[in-house]
N, C-alpha and C positions, 0 to 999 in steps of 0.2 A: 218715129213713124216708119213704118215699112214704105219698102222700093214700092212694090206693088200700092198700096196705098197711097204714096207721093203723085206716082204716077196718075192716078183713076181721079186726084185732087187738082193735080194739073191741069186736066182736059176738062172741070169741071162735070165731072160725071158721078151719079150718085151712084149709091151700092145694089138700089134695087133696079138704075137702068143699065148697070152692065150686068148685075148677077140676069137678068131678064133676057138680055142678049145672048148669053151666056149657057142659056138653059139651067140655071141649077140657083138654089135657094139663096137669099140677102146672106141670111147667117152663117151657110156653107163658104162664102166668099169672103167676110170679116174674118173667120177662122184661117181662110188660107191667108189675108192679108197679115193678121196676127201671129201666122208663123204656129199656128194651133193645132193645124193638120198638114200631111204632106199631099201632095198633088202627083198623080201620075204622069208620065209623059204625054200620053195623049193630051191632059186635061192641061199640063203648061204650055204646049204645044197653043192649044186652043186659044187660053189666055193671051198668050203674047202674040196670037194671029189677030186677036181682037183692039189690039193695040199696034197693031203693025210695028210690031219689035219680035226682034227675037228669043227664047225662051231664054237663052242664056245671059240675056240682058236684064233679066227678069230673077231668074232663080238660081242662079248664080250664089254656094253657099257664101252664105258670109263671113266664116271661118276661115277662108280663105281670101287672099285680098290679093290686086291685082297693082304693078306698080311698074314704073320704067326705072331701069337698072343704068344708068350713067357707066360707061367706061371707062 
């Protein structure tokens, strides 16, 4: 399951009460949950404002991974 999707699971929110907040279609937002389509800045911008996160907490590739390096 996608970040994005864990997330909108967590807060209990359905797809068409955030795509509806969101302004943009059910389907367009399963797509971006899905990793289907890519999303503009603006448009991750908005997501993660709708989540009070930030983008990079969000879309953040996954190909790359983030880790603490011990010295």
């Amino acid at each position: 399951m996608s970040k994005l999707r864990k997330i909108r699971n967590r807060l209990n929110l359905s797809i068409e009460e955030v795509s509806r907040n969101l302004g943009i279609s059910a389907g367009y937002l399963s797509q971006i949950e899905l990793g289907k389509r890519q999303v503009s800045n603006k448009r991750a911008e908005q997501i993660a404002s709708f989540y009070n996160l930030d983008k990079d907490q969000i879309f953040l590739p996954t190909r790359f991974s983030i880790r603490k390096v011990n010295d």
